[in-house]
C-alpha positions in Angstrom: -43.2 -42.7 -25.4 -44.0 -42.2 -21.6 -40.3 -43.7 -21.4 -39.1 -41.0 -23.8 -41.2 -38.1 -22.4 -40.0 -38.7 -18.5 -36.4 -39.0 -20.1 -36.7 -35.9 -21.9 -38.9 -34.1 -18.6 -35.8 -35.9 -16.4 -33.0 -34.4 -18.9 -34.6 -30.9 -18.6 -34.8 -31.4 -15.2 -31.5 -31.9 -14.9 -30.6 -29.0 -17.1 -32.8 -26.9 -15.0 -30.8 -27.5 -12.0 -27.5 -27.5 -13.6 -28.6 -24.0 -15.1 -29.1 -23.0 -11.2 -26.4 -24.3 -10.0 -24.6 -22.5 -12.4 -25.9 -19.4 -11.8 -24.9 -20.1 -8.0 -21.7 -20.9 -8.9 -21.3 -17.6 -10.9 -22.9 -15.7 -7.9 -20.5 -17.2 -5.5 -17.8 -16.5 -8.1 -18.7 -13.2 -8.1 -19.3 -12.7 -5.0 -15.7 -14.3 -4.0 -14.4 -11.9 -6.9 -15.9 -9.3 -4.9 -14.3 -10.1 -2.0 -10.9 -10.5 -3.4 -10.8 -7.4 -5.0 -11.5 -5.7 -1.6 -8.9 -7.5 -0.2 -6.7 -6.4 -3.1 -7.7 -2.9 -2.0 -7.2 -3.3 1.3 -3.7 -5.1 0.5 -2.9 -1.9 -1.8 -3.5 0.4 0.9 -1.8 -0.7 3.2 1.4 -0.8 0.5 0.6 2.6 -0.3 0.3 3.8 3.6 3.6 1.8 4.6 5.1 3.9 1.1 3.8 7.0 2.8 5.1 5.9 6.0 8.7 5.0 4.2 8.6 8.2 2.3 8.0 10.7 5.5 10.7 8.5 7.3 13.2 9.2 4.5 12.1 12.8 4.4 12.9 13.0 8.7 16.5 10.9 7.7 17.6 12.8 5.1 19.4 15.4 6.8 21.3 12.3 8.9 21.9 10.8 5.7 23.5 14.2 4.5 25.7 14.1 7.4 26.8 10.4 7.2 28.3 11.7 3.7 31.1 13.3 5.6 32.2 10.5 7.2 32.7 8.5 3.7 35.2 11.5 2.2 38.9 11.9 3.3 39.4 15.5 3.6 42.3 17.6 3.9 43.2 20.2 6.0 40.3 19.6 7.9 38.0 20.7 5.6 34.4 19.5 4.7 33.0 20.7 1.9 29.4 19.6 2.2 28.3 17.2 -0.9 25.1 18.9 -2.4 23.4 16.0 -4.1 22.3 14.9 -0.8 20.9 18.1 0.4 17.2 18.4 0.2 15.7 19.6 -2.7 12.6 21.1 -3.7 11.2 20.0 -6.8 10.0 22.5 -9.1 6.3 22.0 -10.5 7.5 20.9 -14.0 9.8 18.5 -12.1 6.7 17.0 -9.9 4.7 16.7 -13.1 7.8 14.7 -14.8 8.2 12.4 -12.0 4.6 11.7 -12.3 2.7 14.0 -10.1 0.2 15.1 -12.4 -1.3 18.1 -12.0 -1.5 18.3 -8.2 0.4 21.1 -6.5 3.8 19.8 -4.9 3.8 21.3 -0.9 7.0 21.9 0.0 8.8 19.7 2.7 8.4 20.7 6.5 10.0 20.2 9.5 9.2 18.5 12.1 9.2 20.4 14.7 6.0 21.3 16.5 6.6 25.0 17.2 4.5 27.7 14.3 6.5 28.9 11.8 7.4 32.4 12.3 7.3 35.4 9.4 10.9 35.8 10.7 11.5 32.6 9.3 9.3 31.6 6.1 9.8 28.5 4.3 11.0 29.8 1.0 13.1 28.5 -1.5 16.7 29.1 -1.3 17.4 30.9 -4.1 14.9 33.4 -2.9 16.4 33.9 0.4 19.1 36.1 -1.3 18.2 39.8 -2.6 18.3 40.2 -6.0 20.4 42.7 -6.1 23.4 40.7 -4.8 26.3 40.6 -7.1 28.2 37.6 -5.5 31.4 39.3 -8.1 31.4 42.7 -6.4 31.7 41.6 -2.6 34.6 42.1 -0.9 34.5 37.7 -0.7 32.1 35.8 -1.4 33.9 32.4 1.0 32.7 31.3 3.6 34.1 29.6 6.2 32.4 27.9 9.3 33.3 26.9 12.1 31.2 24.5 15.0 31.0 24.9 18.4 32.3 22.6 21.4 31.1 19.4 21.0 30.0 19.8 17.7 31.4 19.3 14.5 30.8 20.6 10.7 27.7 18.1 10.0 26.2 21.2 12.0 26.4 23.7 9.5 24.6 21.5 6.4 21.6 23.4 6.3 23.6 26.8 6.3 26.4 25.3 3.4 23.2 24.3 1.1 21.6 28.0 1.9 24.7 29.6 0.6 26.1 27.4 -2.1 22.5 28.1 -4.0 23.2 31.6 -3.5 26.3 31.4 -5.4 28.5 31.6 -2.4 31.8 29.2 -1.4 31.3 27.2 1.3 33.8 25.4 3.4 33.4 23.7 6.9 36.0 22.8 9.6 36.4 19.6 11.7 38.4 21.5 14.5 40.8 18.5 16.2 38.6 15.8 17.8 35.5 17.0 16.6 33.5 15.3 13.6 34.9 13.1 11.6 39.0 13.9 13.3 39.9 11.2 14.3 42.1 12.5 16.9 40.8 11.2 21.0 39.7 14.5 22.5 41.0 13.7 26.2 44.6 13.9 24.2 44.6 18.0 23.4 46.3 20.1 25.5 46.1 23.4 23.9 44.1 25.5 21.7 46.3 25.9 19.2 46.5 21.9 19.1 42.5 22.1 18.8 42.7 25.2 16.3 45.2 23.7 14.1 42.5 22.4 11.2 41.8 26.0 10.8 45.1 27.9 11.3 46.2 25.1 8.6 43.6 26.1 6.1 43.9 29.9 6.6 47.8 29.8 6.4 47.1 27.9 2.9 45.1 30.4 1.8 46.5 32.2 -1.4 47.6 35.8 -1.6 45.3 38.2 -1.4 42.8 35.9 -0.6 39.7 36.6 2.5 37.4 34.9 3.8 34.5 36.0 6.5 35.1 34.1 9.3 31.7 32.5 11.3 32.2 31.2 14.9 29.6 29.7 16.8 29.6 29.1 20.9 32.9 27.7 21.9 33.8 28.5 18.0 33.8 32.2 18.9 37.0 31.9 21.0 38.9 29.6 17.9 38.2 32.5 15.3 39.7 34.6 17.9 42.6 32.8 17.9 43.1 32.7 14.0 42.2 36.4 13.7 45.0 37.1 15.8 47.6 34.5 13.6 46.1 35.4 9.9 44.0 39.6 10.3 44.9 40.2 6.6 43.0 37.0 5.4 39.6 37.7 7.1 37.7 40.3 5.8 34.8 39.8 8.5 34.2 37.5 11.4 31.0 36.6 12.9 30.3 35.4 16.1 27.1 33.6 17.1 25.7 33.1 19.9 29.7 32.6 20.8 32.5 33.2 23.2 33.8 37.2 22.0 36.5 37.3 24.7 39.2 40.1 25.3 42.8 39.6 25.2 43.9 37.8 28.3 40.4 36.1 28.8 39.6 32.0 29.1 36.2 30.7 27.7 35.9 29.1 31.8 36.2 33.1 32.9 33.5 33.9 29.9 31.0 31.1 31.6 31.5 32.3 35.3 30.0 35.5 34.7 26.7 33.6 35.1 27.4 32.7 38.6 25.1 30.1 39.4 22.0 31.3 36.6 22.6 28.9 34.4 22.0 25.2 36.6 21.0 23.9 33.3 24.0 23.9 32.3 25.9 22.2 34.9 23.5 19.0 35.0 24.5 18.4 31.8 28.5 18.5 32.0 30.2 15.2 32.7 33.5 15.3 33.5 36.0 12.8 31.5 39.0 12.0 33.9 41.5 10.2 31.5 44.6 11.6 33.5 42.9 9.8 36.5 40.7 11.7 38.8 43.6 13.7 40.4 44.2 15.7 37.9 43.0 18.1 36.2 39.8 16.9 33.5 40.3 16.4 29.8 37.0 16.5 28.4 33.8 17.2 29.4 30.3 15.8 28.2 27.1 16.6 27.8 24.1 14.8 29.1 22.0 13.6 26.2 18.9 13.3 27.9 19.5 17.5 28.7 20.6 18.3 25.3 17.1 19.4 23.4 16.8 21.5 26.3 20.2 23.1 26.7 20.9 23.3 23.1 17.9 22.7 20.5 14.5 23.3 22.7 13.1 25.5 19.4 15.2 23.3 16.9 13.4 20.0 14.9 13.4 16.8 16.2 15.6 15.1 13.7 18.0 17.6 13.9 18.1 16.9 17.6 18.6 13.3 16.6 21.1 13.9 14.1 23.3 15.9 17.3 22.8 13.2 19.5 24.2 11.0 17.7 27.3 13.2 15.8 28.0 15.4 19.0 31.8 14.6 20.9 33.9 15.7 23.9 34.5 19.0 24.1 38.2 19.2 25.2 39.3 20.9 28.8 42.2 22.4 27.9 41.0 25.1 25.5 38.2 26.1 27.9 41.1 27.1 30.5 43.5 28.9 28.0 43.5 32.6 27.8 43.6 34.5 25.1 46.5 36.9 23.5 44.5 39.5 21.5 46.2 42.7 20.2 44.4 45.6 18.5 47.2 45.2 15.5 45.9 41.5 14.8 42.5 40.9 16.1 41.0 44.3 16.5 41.8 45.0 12.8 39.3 42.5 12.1 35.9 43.8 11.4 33.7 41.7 14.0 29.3 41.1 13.8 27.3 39.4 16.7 24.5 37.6 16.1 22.2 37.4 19.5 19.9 33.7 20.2 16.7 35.3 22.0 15.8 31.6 23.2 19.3 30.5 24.4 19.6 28.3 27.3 23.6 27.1 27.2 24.5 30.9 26.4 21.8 33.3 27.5 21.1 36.5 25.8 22.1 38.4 29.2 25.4 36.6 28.6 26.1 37.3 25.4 25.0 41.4 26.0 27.4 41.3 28.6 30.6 40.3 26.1 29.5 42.4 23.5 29.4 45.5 25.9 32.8 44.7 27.1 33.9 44.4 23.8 31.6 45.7 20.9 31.6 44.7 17.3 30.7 46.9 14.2 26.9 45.3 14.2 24.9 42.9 16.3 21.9 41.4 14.7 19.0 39.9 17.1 18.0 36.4 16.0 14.4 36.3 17.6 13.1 32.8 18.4 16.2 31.2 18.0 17.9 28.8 20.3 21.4 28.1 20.6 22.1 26.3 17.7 20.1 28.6 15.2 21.6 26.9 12.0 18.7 24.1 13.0 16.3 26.1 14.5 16.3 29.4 12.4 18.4 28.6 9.3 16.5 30.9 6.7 16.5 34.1 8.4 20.5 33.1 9.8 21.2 32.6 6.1 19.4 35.9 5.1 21.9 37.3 8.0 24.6 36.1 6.5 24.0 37.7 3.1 23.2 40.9 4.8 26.8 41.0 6.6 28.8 40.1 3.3 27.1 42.7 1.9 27.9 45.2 4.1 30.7 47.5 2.7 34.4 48.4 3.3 33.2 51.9 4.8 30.4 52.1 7.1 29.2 55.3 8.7 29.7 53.9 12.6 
């Protein structure tokens, strides 16, 4: 019985300490649960920070993206048409909710750039950017056409295309020779009508009775020149921005030494291209990449800036030397619109006064806060610009 009783006392013994160790083993079980499951937080977010961190970097990208589009469609004529889908949207709040939002408010995407949004330049939805009491049928033309300035190339204008395409407008952008996507080498033009020729090609294609309003920007200005003197009947308006408006028997070189030596900026960043060898004449020039946010985009986004730096191309000698042949017949029957860049370092606001006096259009419209490429830095109130000068009527009291 003592046999039995220490058994039994031995067996609950054991039971005793298997029940403890049991309960340890839960506790450390638990307690090891616990600690996975923070990990599994921790692990989840970090996912969910590198998704946020994917996310903003596709958001900086997408305009680059946008761009990279061109280069995959063979165009005719020059032409770009800009491919929508890829433009950046902003999702409605029934949209958001759909995707799987919820009910939290959907902010609207911003750029990066570091400088305060101005009330000259709201972040609003495109649609709204264009009075309601535009009837795209009733304007004289509702088309578009845009053309870049030296060095650049129609990737510029994508910001400006979506703007006006949701507005109901038609939209097509130039690749002049060697620029964009051309595949012509730069250091081979010799003329401006070689350079030109995308455009005067499209314009001459145009059908009867069809116009267009005309937009040049920078070097741009002096091309539209040139086609307004070729094709007056098929432009209803040209627009000139921060551009090269030259008179008849001027050379975009003369237009740029009317600065004397005020603009140094603009000299450290030309590089010379030699392809001829170096006694003779250049056939391109450059422009320092390390200088161009501050020649050409110091109030524009950072991405933007990195989209140019890696899109931008020669800007062809030639065409810079040539001078004009403007008539009153052909090129001043064209009605003309300046658009001023208050912040402009490659074409300074004193500059661009000083062409528009010697030869004034029917409007000039002051751009505050933009630099010289306003179709980054400022493209709502440009588009709103825009609008304003297609609206503007066959008969103006001048």
């Amino acid at each position: 019985m003592g046999n039995l009783f220490s058994l039994c006392k031995l067996k609950k013994t054991e039971a005793a300490r298997k029940k403890s160790s049991t309960t340890t083993s839960s506790s450390s079980s638990n307690s090891k649960r616990f600690s996975n499951n923070q990990l599994g937080s921790n692990r989840w977010n970090k996912m969910r920070s590198s998704k946020k961190e994917k996310m903003e970097d596709a958001l900086i990208h997408e305009q680059a993206i946008a761009a990279a589009l061109l280069f995959q469609h063979h165009q005719q004529n020059g032409t770009l048409p800009f491919d929508r889908s890829s433009s950046l949207r902003h999702p409605s709040p029934g949209a958001a909710a759909a995707a799987g939002t919820g009910s939290k408010k959907q902010s609207l995407p911003r750029s990066s750039s570091s400088r305060p949004r101005s009330l000259a330049d709201p972040l609003v939805q495109p649609h709204q950017l264009v009075a309601q009491d535009t009837k795209i049928d009733e304007l004289e033309t509702s088309r578009f056409v845009l053309v870049h300035g030296g060095g650049f190339g129609a990737w510029c204008w994508y910001k400006t295309i979506t703007l006006l395409e949701e507005g109901g407008f038609k939209v097509d952008a130039i690749d002049l020779t060697g620029s964009g996507v051309h595949s012509c080498d730069t250091n081979t033009i010799t003329s401006l009508a070689q350079y030109v020729k995308p455009l005067t090609d499209y314009l001459e294609k145009l059908g009867e009775g069809e116009k267009v309003i005309l937009v040049g920007h920078d070097f741009g200005g002096a091309c539209i020149s040139y086609a307004m003197e070729l094709f007056p009947s098929k432009i209803a308006k040209a627009v000139f921005i921060a551009a090269a408006m030259l008179t008849n028997g001027q050379s975009t070189l003369e237009m740029f030494s009317q600065q004397g030596n005020s603009n140094d900026l603009m000299k450290q960043a030309q590089i010379f291209n030699y392809a001829n060898g170096k006694d003779r004449p250049p056939t391109a020039i450059d422009l320092d990449k390390s200088l161009l946010r501050e020649l050409l985009f110091n109030q524009s986004p950072s991405k933007d800036v990195a989209l140019a730096s890696v899109s931008m191309r020669s800007i062809p000698f030639a065409p810079v030397l040539e001078k004009l042949s403007l008539s009153d017949k052909n090129y001043g029957s064209v009605r003309r619109f300046y658009i001023e860049t208050t912040d402009d370092d490659a074409i300074p606001l004193s500059l661009q006064q000083s062409l528009i006096d010697a030869n004034p259009p029917e409007r000039v419209f002051l751009l505050k806060g933009s630099d010289h490429s306003p179709f980054f830095s400022k493209p709502q109130a440009l588009h709103r610009l825009f609008v304003e000068i297609a609206k503007v009527p066959l008969t103006v009291s001048l």
